[in-house]
C-alpha positions, 0 to 999 in steps of 0.5 A, spaced: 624 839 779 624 846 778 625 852 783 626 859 783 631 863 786 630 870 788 635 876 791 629 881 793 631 888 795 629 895 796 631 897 788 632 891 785 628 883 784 632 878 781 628 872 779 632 866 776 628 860 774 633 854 775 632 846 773 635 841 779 639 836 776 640 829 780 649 831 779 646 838 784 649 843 779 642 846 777 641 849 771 638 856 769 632 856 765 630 864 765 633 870 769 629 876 770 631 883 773 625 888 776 625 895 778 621 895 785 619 902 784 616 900 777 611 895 781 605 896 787 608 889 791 613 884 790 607 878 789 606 882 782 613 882 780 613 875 782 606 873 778 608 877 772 614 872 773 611 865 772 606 868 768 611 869 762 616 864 764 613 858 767 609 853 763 606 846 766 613 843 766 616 849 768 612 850 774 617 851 779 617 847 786 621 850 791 624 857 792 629 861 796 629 868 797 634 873 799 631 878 802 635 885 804 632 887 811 631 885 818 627 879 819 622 879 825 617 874 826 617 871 819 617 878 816 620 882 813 620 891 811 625 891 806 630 896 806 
């Protein structure tokens, strides 16, 4: 199964493409850094990702996402 991590901050996203292996080492398919001021929200950054990286079979399952800012109610201001 595949899944996406991302480190979701203020200047910078970074967006990694990862296959899990049964053994837990997970393997990175494909890595993509995005300068947040160049984007209107961060869904756009993360459609254009999975647009050009992701395929049928690469489609990922899960993600985790860090997030550099204070967390409330499920929500988050970046900072």
């Amino acid at each position: 199964m595949n899944f996406i991590a991302c480190d979701l901050g203020g200047t910078k996203v970074l967006l990694g493409l990862y296959k899990s292996l049964e053994d837990g080492k997970p393997i990175l398919i494909k890595k993509e850094k995005y300068i947040s001021q160049d984007w209107n929200s961060f869904d756009s950054i993360l459609e254009n990702f999975l647009n050009d990286n992701c395929d049928g079979n690469q489609f990922p399952k899960k993600a985790c996402f860090a997030i550099a800012g204070t967390i409330i109610n499920n929500s988050s201001n970046l900072t």
